[in-house]
Every structure is written in structure tokens, then in C-alpha cells.
Kinemage of the C-alpha trace (Angstrom):
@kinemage 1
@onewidth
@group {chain A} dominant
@subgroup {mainchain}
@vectorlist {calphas} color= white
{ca unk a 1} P -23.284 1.149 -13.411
{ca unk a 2} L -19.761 -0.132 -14.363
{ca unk a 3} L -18.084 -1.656 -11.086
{ca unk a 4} L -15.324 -3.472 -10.864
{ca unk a 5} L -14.931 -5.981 -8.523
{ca unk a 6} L -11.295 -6.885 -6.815
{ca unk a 7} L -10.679 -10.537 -5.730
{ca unk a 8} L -7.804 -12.094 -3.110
{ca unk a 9} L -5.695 -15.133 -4.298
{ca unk a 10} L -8.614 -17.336 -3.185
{ca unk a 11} L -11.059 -15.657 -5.868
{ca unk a 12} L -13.130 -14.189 -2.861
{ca unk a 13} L -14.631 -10.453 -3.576
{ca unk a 14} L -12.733 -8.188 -1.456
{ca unk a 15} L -12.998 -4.397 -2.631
{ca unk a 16} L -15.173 -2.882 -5.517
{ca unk a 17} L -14.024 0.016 -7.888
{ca unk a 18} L -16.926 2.752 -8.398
{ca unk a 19} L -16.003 5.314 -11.563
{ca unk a 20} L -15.731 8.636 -9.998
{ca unk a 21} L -18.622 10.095 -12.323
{ca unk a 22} L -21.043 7.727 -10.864
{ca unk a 23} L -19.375 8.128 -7.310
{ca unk a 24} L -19.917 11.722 -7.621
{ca unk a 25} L -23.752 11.176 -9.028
{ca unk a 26} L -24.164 8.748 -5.950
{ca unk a 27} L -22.644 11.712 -3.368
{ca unk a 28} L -25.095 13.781 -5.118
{ca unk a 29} L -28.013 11.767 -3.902
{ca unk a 30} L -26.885 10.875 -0.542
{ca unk a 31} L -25.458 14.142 1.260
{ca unk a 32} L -24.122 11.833 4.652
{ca unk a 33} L -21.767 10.289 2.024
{ca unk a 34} L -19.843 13.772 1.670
{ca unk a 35} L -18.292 12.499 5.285
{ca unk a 36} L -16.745 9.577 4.261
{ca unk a 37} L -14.474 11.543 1.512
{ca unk a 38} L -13.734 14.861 3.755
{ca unk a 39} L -9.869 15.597 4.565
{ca unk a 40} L -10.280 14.937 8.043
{ca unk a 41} L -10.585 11.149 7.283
{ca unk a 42} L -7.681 10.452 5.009
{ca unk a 43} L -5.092 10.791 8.278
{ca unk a 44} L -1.495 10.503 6.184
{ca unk a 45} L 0.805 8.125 7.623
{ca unk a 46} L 3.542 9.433 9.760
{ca unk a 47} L 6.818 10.296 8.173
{ca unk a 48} L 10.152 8.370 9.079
{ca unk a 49} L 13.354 9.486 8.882
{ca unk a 50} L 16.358 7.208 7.740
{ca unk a 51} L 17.517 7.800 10.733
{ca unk a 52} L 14.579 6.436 12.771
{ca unk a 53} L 15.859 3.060 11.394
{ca unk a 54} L 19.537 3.246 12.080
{ca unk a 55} L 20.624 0.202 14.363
{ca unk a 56} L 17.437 -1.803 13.488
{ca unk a 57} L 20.088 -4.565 12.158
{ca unk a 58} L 22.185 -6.165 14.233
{ca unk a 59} L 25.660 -5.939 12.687
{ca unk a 60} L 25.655 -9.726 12.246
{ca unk a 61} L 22.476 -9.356 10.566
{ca unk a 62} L 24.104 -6.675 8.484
{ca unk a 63} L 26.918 -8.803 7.359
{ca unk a 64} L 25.006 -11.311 6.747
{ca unk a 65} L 22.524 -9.743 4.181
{ca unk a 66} L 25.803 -8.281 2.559
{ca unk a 67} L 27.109 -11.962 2.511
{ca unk a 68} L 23.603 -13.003 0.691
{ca unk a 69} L 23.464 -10.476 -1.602
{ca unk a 70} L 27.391 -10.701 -2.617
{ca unk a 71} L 26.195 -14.341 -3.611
{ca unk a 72} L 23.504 -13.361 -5.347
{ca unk a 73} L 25.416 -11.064 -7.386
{ca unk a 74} L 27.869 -13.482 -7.682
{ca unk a 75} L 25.425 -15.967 -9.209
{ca unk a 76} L 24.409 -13.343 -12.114
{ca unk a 77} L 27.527 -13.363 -13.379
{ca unk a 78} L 27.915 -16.783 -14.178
């Protein structure tokens, strides 16, 4: 079997990628595994509108950031 193993920052094991041909062969084999990849388990996030997030600045914030990023731009050119 050809895993892959997926490490943090701190080199500490913290996922594992199965090929799907040997996931499949493994489903095969072990029938209660079917439940773990049925639809009713991958729940999609909710959707936002933009305008669920208007006013989450403050306007000082607002300026602020636009301040920053004029600066930043500003800094590019140079």
C-alpha cells in the first residue's frame, strides 16, 4: 500500500493520504466503511452573502486598511 503521510510545522503525523483504488479495495472488504463516505456526512458549509458582511468594519477600521494598503502600494513604486 502507497500512503502518504501529512506532517504539521512540528514534523508530527497529522493526516494520511490513501489512493482511491486501494480506498475503494479497502470499502470493498469492510461494508460499515460505506458510512463514513455517504452524502449525508459531507454537510456543505453554509453560504454567505456579501451582504451578510456589510458593516463588519468599523469605518475607522475601513480607513485605516485603505491608509495601509495606499502605503503599501506606495512602497512598490519606489
Amino acid at each position: 500500500m502507497s500512503l502518504q503521510y501529512i506532517s504539521d510545522e512540528a514534523g508530527n503525523d497529522i493526516a494520511v493520504v490513501i489512493p482511491i483504488a486501494e480506498w475503494n479495495e479497502i470499502k470493498s472488504r469492510h461494508s460499515d466503511l460505506n458510512d463514513l463516505s455517504s452524502p449525508k456526512t459531507n454537510i456543505p458549509a453554509p453560504k454567505k452573502n456579501i451582504s451578510d458582511f456589510i458593516g463588519a468594519l468599523s469605518k475607522d477600521a475601513a480607513r485605516q486598511i485603505n491608509s495601509d494598503i495606499e502605503k503599501s502600494r506606495n512602497e512598490w513604486e519606489k
